[in-house]
Backbone as JSON, one array per atom type, in Angstrom:
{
  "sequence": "XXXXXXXXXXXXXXXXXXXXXXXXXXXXXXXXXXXXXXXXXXXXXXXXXXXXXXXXXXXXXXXXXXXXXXXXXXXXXXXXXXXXXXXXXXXXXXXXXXXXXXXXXXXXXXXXXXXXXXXXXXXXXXXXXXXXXXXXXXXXXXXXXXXXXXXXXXXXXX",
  "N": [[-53.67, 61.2, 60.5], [-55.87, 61.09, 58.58], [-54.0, 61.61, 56.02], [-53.15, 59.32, 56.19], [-55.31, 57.22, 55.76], [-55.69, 58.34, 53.54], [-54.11, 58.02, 51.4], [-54.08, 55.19, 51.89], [-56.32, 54.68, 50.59], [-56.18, 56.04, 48.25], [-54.17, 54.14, 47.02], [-55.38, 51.56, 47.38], [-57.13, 52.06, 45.16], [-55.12, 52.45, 42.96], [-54.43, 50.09, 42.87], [-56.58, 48.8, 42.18], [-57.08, 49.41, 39.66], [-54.66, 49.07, 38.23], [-55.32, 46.76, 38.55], [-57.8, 46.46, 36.02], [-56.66, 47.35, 34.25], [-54.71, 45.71, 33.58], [-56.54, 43.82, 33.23], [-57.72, 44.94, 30.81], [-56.09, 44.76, 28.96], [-55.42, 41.76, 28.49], [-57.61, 40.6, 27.73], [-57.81, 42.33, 25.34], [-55.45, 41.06, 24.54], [-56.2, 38.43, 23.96], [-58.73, 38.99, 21.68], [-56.94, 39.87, 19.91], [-55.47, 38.14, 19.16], [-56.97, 35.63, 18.26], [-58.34, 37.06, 16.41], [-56.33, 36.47, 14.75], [-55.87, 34.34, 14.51], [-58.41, 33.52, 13.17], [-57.96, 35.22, 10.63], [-55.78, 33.78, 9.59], [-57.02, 31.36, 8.84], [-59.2, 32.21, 6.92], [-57.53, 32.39, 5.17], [-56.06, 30.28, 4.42], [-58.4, 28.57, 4.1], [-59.3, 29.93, 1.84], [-56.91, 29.68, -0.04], [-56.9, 26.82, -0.52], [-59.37, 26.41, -1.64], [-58.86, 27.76, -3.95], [-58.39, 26.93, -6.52], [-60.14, 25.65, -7.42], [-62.11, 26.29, -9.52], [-60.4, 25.91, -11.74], [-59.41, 23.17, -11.39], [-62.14, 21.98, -11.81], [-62.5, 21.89, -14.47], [-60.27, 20.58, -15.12], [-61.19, 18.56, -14.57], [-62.72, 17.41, -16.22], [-61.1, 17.29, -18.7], [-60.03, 15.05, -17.18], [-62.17, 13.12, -17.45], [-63.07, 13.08, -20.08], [-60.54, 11.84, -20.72], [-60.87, 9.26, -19.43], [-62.76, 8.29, -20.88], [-61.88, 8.21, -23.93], [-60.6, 6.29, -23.51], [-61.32, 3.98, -22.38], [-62.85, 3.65, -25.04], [-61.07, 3.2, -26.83], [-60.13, 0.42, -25.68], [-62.58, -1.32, -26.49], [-62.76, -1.1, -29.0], [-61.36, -3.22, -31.05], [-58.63, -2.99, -32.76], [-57.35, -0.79, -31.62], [-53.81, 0.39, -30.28], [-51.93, -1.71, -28.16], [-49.63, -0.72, -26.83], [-50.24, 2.28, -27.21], [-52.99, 2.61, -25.4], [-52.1, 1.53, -23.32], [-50.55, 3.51, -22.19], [-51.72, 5.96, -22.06], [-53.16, 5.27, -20.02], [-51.68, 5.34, -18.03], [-51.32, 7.8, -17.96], [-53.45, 8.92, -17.08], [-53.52, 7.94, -14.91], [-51.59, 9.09, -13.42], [-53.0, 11.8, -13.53], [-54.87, 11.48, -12.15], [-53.48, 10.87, -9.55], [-52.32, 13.48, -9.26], [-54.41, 14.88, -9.06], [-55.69, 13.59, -6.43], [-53.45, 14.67, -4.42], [-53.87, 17.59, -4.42], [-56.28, 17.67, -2.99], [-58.92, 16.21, -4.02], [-61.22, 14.23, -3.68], [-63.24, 11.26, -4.99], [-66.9, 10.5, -5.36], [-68.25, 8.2, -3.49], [-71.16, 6.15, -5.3], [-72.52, 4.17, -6.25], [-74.52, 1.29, -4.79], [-74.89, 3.29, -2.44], [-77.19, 4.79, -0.56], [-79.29, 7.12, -2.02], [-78.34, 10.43, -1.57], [-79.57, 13.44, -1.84], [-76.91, 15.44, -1.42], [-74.66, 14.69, -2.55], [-75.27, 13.19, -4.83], [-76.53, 13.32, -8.1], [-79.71, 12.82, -9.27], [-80.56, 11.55, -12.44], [-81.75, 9.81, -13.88], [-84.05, 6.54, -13.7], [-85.14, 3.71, -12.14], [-87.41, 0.77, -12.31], [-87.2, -1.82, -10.01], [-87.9, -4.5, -8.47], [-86.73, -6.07, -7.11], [-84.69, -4.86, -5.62], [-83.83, -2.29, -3.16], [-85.59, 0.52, -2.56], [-84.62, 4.14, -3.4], [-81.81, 3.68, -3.64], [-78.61, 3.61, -5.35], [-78.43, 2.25, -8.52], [-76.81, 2.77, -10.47], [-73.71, 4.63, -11.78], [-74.13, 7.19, -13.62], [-72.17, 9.51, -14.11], [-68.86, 10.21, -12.64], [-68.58, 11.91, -9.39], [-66.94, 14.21, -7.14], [-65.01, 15.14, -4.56], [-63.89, 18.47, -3.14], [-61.69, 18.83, -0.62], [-63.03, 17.89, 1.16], [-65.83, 19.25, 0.01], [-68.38, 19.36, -2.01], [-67.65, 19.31, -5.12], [-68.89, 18.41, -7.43], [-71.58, 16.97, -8.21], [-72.03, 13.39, -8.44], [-73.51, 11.75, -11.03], [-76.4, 9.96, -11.34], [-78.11, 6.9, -11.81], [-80.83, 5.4, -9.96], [-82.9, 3.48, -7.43], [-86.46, 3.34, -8.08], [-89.61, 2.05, -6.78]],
  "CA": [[-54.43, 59.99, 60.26], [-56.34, 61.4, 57.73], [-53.36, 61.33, 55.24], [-52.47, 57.73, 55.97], [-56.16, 56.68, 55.14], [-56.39, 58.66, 51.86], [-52.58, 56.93, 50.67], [-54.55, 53.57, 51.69], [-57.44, 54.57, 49.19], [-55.37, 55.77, 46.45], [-53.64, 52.79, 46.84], [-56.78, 50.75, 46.74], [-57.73, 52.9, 43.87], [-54.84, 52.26, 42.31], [-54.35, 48.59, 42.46], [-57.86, 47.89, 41.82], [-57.3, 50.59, 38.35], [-53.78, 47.82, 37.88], [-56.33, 45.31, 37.81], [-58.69, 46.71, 35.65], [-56.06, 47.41, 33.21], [-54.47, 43.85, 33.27], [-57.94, 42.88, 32.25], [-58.13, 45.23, 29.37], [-54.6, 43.76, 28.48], [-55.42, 40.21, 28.76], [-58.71, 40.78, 26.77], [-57.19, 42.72, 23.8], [-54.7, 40.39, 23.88], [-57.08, 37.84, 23.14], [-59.44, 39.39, 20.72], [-56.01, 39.82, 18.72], [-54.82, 36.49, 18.85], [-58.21, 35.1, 17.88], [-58.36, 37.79, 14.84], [-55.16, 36.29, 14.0], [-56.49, 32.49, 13.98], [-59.71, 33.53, 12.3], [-57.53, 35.39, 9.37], [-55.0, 32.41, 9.19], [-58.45, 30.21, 8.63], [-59.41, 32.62, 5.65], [-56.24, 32.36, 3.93], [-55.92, 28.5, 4.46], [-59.61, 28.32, 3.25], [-58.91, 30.62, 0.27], [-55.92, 29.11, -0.87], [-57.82, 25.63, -0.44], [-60.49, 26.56, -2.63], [-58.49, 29.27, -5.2], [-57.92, 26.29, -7.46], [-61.63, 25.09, -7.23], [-62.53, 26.31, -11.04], [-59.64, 24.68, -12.22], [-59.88, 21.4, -10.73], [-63.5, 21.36, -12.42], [-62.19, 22.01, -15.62], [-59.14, 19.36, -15.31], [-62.1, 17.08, -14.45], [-63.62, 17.13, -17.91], [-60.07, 16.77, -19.6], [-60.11, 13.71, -16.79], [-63.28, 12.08, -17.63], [-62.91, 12.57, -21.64], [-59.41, 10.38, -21.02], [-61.16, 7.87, -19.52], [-64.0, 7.63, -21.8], [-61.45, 7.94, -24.73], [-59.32, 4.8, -23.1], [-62.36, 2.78, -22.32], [-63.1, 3.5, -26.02], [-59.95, 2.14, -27.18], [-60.11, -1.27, -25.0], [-63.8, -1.56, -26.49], [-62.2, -1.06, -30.21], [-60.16, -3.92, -30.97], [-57.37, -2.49, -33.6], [-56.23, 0.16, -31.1], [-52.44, -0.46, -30.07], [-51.9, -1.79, -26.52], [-48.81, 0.65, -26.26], [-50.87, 3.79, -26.43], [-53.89, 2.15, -24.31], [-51.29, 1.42, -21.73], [-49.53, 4.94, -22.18], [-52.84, 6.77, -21.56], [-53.75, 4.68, -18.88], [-50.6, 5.76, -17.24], [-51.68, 9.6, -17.88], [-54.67, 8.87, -16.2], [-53.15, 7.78, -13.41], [-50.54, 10.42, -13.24], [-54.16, 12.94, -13.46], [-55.68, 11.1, -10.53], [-52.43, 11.2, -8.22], [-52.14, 14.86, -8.69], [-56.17, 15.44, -8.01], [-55.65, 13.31, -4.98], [-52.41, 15.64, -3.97], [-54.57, 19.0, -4.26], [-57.82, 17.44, -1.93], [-59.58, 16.16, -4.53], [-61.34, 12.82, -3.71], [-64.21, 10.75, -5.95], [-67.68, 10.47, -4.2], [-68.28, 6.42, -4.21], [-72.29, 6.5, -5.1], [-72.92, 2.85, -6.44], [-74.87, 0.81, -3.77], [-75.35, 3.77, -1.56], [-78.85, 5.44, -0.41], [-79.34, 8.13, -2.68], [-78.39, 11.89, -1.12], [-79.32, 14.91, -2.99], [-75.84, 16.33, -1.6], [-74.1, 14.22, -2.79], [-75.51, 12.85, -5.92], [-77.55, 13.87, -8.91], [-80.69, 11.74, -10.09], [-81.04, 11.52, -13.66], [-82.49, 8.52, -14.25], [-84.96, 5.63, -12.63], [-85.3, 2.48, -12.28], [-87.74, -0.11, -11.33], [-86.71, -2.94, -9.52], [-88.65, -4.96, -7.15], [-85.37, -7.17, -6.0], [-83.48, -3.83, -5.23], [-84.16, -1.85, -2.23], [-86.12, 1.73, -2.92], [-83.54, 5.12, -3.42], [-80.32, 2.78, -3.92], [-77.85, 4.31, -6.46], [-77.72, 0.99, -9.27], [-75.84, 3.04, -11.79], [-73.35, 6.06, -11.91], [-72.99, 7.68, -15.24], [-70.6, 10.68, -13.98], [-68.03, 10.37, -11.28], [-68.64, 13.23, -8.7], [-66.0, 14.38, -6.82], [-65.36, 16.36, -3.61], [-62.83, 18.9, -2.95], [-61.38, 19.17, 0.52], [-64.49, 17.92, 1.43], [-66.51, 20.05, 0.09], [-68.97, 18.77, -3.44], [-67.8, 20.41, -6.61], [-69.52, 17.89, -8.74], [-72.47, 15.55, -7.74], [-72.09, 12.3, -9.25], [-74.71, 11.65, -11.81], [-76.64, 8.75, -10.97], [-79.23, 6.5, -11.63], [-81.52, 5.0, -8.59], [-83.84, 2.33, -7.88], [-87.97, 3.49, -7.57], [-90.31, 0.64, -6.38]],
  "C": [[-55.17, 60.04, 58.93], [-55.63, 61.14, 56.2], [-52.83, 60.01, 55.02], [-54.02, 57.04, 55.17], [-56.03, 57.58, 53.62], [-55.18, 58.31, 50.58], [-53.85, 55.68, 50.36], [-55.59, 53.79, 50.62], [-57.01, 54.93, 48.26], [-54.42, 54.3, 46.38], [-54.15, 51.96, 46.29], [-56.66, 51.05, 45.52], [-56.88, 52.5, 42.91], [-54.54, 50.89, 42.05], [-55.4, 48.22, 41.81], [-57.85, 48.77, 39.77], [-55.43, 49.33, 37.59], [-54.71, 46.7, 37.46], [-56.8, 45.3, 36.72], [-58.24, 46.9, 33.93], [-55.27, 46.53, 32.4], [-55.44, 43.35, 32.61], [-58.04, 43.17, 31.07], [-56.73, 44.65, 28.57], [-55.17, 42.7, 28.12], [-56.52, 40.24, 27.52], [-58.7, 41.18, 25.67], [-56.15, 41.9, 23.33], [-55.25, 39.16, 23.03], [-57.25, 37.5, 22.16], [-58.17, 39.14, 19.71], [-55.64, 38.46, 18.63], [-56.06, 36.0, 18.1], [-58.7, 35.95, 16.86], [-57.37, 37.28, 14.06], [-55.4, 34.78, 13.41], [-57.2, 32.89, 12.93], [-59.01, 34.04, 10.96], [-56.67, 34.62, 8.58], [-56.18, 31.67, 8.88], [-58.88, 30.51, 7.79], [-58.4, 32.67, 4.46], [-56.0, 31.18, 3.76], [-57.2, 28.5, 3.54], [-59.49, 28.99, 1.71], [-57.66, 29.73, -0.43], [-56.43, 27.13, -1.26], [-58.47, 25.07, -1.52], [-59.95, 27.53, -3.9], [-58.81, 28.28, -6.41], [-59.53, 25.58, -8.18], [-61.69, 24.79, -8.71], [-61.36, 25.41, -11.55], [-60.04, 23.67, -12.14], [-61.32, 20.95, -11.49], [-63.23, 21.33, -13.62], [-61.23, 20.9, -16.13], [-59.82, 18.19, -15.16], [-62.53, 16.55, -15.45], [-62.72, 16.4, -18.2], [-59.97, 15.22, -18.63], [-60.91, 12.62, -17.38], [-63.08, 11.68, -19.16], [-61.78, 11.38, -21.66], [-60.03, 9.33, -20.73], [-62.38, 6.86, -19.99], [-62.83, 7.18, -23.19], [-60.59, 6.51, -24.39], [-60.19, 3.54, -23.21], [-63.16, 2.3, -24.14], [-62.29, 2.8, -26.85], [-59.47, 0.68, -27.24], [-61.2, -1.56, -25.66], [-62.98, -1.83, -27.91], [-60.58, -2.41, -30.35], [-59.09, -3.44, -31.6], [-56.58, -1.45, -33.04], [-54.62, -0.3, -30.57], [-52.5, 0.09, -29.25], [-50.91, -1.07, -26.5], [-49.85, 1.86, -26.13], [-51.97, 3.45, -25.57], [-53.08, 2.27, -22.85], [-50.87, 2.84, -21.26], [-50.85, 6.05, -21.59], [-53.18, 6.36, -20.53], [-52.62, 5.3, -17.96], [-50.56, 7.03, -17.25], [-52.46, 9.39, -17.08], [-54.0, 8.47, -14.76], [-52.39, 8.62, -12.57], [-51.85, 11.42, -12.72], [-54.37, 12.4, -11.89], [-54.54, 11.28, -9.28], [-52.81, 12.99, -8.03], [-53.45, 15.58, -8.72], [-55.88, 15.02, -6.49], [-54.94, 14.09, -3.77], [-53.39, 16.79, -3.3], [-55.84, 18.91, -4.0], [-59.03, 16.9, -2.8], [-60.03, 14.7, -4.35], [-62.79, 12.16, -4.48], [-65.41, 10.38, -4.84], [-68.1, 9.04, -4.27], [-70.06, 6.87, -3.98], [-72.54, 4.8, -5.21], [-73.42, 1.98, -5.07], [-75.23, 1.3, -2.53], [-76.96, 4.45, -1.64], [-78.36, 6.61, -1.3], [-79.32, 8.94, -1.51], [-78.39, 12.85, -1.84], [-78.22, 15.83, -2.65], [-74.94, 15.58, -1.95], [-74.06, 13.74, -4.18], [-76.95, 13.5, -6.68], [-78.59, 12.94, -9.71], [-80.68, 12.14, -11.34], [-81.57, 10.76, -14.09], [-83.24, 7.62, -13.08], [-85.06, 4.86, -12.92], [-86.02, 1.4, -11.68], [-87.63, -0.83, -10.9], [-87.09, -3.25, -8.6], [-87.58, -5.6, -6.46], [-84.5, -5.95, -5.43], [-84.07, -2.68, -4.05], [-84.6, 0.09, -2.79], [-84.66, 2.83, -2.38], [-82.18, 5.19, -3.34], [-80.05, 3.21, -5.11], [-77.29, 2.69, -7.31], [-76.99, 1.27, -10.05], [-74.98, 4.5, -11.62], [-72.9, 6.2, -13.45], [-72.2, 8.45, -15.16], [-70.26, 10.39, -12.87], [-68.29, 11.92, -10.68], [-67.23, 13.26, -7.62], [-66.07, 15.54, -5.52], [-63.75, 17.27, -3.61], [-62.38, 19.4, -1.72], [-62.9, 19.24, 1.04], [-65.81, 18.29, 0.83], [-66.93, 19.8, -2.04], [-68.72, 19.55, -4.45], [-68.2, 19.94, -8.28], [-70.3, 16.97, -8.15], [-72.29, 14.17, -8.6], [-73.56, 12.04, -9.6], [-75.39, 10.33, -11.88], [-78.23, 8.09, -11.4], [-79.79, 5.59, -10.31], [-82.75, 4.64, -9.15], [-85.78, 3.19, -6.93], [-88.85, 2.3, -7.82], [-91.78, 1.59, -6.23]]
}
């Protein structure tokens, strides 16, 4: 009798030690899977953002085109072929910002946010509602969300 009960408790013993080891299974399997997301999520995010500096730098060469274009239309003797021809670079630039997450922050008419936009200027205006953005002098821009230029703005103080 003695030997049949001490089978039934290694038995026990050992199913409940099956269990115990399923769990540590199940649980490492986990942890690894969920190390595996979290390092897929740093390599997505890195590759995301690698281009970042760039992109701020292609912004300049952006903005100078479309100061130099707007300078052109302002200048009467420039010739509407190259006006048009630049304008059509510029547009080419902006597709392939838009491509690689890059989108423009609209400030004009919104409440001023210091994450979003940069005060440089003020303005008083009793007809205009207090910390309203009436002017942007720089386009700001986000990249995959995320602000890599505040738009430079002026706003209304009452």
């Amino acid at each position: 009798m003695n030997d049949t009960k001490e089978i039934k408790d290694k038995k026990n013993k050992d199913h409940k030690n099956s269990i115990d080891y399923k769990e540590k299974y199940l649980r490492a399997k986990a942890e690894l899977e969920n190390y595996r997301k979290f390092t897929e999520r740093q390599k997505a995010d890195y590759i995301k953002f690698a281009n970042e500096r760039l992109i701020i730098k292609f912004l300049e060469i952006y903005d100078d085109l479309k100061r130099a274009i707007k300078s052109m239309e302002e200048n009467d003797d420039a010739p509407e072929p190259i006006i048009e021809g630049l304008k059509m670079i510029l547009q080419n630039m902006r597709k392939a910002l838009e491509e690689e997450g890059v989108e423009s922050i609209c400030a004009i008419g919104k409440k001023f946010d210091p994450n979003l936009h940069e005060c440089v200027m003020i303005e008083k205006d009793e007809s205009l509602q207090d910390d309203v953005v009436c002017d942007e002098l720089q386009e700001g821009y986000r990249l995959n969300n995320k602000v890599i230029r505040p738009s430079r703005v002026k706003i209304i103080k009452n």
